[in-house]
Structure formats: C-alpha cells, structure tokens
C-alpha positions in Angstrom: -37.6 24.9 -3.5 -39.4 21.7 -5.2 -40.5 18.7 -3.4 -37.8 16.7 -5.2 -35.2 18.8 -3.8 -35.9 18.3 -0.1 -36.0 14.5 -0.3 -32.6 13.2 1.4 -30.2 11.2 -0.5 -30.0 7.7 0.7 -26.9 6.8 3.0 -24.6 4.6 1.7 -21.8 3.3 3.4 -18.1 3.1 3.0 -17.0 -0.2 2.0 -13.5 -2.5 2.7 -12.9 -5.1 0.5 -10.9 -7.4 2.2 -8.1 -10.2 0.3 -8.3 -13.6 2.6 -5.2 -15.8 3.0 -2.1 -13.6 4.1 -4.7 -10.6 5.1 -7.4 -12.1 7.6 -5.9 -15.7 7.9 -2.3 -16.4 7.8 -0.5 -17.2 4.6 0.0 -21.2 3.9 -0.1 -21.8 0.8 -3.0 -24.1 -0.5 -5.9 -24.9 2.3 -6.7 -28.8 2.1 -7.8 -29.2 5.3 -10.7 -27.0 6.7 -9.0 -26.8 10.5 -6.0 -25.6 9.0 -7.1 -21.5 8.2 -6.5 -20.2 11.3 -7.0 -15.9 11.8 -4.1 -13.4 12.0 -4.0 -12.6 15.1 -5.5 -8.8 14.9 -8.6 -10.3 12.0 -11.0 -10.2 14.6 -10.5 -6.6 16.1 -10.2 -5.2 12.6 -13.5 -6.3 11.3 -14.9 -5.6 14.7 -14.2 -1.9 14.4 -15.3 -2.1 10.9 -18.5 -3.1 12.2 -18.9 -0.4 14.6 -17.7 2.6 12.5 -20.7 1.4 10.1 -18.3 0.7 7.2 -18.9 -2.1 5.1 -16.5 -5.6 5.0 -16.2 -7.7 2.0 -14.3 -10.2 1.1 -12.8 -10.6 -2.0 -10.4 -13.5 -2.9 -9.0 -15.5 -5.8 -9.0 -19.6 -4.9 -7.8 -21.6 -7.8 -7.6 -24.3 -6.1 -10.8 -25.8 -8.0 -9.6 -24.6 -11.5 -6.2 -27.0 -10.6 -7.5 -29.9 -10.0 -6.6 -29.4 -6.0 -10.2 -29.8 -4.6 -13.8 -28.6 -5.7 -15.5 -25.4 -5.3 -17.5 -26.5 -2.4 -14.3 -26.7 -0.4 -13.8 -23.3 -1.0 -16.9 -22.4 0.5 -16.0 -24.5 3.8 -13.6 -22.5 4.2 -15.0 -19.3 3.4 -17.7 -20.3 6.1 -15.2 -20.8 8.7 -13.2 -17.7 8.1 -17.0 -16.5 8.8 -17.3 -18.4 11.8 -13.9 -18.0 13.0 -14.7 -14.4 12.9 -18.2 -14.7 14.6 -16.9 -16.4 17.6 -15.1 -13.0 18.0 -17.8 -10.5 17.6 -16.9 -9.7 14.2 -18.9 -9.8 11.0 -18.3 -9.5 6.8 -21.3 -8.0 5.2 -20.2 -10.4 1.8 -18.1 -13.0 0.5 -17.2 -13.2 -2.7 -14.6 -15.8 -4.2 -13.1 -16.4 -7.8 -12.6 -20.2 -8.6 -11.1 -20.0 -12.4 -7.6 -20.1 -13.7 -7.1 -19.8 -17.2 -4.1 -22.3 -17.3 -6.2 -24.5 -14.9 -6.7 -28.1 -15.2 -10.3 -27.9 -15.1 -12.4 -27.5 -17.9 -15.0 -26.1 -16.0 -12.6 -23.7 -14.5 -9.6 -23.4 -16.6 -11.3 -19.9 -18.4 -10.3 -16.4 -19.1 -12.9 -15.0 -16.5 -13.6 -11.2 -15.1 -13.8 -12.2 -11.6 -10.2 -13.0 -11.2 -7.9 -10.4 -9.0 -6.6 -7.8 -10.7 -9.6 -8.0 -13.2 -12.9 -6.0 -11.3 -15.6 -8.8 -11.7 -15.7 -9.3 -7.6 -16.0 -5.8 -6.7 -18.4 -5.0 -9.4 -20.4 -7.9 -8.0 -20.5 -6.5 -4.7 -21.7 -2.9 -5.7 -24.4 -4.8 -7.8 -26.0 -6.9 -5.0 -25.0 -5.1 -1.7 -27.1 -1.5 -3.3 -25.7 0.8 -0.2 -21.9 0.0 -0.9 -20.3 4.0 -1.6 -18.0 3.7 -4.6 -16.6 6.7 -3.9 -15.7 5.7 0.1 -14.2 2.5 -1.3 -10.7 0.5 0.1 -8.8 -2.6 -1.3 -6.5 -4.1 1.7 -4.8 -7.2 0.6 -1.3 -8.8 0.0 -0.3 -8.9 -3.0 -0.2 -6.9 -6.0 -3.0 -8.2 -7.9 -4.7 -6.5 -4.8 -3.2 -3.3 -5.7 -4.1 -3.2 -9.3 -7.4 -4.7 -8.4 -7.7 -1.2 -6.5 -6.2 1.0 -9.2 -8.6 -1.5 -11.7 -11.7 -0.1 -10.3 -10.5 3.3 -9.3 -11.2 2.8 -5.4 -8.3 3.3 -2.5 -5.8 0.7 -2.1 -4.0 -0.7 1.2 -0.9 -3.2 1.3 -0.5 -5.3 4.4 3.0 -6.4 5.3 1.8 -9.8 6.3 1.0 -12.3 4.1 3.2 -11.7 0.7 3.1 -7.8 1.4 6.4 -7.4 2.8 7.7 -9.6 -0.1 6.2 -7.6 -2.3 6.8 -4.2 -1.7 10.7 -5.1 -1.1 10.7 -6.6 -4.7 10.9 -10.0 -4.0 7.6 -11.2 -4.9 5.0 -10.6 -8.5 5.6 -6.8 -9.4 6.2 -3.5 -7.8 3.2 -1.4 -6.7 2.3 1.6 -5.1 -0.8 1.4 -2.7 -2.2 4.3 -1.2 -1.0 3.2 2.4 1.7 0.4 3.1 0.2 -1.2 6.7 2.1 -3.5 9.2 -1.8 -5.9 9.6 -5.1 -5.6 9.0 -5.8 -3.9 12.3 -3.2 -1.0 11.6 -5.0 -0.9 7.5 -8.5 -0.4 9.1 -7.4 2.3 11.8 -5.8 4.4 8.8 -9.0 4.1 6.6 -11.6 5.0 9.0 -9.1 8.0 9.8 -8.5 8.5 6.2 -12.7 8.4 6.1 -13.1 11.1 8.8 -10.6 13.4 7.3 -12.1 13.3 4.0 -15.9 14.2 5.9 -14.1 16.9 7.4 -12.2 18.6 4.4 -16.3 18.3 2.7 
C-alpha cells in the first residue's frame, strides 16, 4: 500500500443553509427598524443543536430591500448582526452569513441587476462552499420558506426542507409563488434540524 493511500481524507462537515425572515425570525414583511426582527421562538434551540452535532449553519437570504429604494445595504447588515446576536445571547452560533441585495426590477441602479446570488439562482451557496473549504456538498440542506428556497435546493443539487412558518404553509397549500416538492415538509426550524441530523445518521449508517 503507498504512502498516499494511507493519508486520511480531511473531514468535512455537513452543512444547513438556513433562509432568514419566516425561518429563524418571524415573517413581517420589510424590516425598517433594527428592534423589530425578533427569533421564532425554537431559532435558538435549532442552531444550538446544529452546533453540537458539528454540522455546519449558514445563512442564506435574499433582502431587496436596498435594490428598492427601501434602505441601504448597511441596514441589511444590522440586521444580519442582530439575528447573530439575538442568537448568541442563546448559545447558538451561524458559521456564515451570506445576503443578496439586488433586484433586477429594483429602483437602484447599483442594485437593480440580473445577478447570480439571488434565491433560486446558486450564487450564495456557491459562495459558501468557496470560502468556508470544510462545507460537505454532498451532506448539504436548504430549510427555508418559500419556494425560491426549494428550487434554490434542487438548483444546486443539495437536500431541501420547507418550514410551515413563515410563507411555508402558504405555499405548500397553493396559496403563495408556485408549487414545490421539498424533500421534508417541517412544522419549524427545530422540527427541520431534528429530521436532518436524523436524516444524517441514517445515511452514515446505510454507508
């Protein structure tokens, strides 16, 4: 047996990418003032046992509020920082977060493009497994609330997870953007993570 051939493969880890308003923080339409993103109730404990089964959490989200004209990209960021902290305060912790300000039919010029980051297109994800090198494609979830979630999933060929909070419910009765059909339909966030760290162990065990 050669040298080469006894060296171990690096681990990498499972990864969750994780939608933001309807999935971790409940669902209120456009965010103007910082204070007013507040958690769904089980965000905290979901993450959490994300963190301790050694899976990955990233957050992936599409905020368009800069591309119309609603407030600039920096108050996206606020935002994403106290989704963060909100988080933190609770033990939990996301590995990434990674936001998509355009709109093609923004008001914007600086925004208002035809981009690849934007839900269902990949750009986000692909972004992720770029910079964060131990990410496992193949171990790999979408959870979110809408559809553009879904196809974001089916996009890049990873797991996908709808949550009934948020849009989901809406959507997967027909009521809201376009029929899908995720891997695993998920009353929260907490009940999406339990199922994908089982989903996880029964795939190590059928190896």
């Amino acid at each position: 047996m050669s040298e080469a051939s006894c060296q171990r493969r690096p681990y990498r880890r499972p990864v969750v990418f994780l939608d933001r308003d309807g999935t971790l923080n409940v669902e209120v339409g456009y965010i103007y003032d910082v204070n007013d993103l507040v958690l769904l109730p089980e965000a905290a404990q979901a993450v959490t046992a994300l963190n301790k089964a050694g899976l990955a959490a990233v957050l992936v989200t599409n905020q368009s509020g800069p591309a119309r004209g609603f407030y600039p990209e920096s108050h996206v960021r606020a935002l994403n920082q106290r989704l963060a902290s909100l988080l933190a305060e609770q033990g939990a912790r996301l590995d990434a977060l990674y936001y998509c300000p355009h709109h093609a039919q923004g008001s914007v010029p600086e925004y208002a493009i035809k981009c690849t980051c934007r839900k269902p297109a990949t750009g986000l994800i692909e972004r992720a497994f770029a910079e964060l090198e131990d990410l496992d494609r193949s171990r790999a979830y979408m959870v979110g609330d809408q559809s553009t979630d879904i196809e974001l999933a089916r996009n890049a060929g990873i797991n996908a997870v709808m949550v009934n909070t948020g849009f989901g419910r809406a959507v997967m009765s027909g009521e809201f953007q376009w029929k899908v059909d995720p891997d695993y339909v998920a009353a929260n966030i907490l009940d999406a993570v339990r199922w994908i760290i089982a989903d996880i162990g029964r795939a190590g065990r059928d190896a």
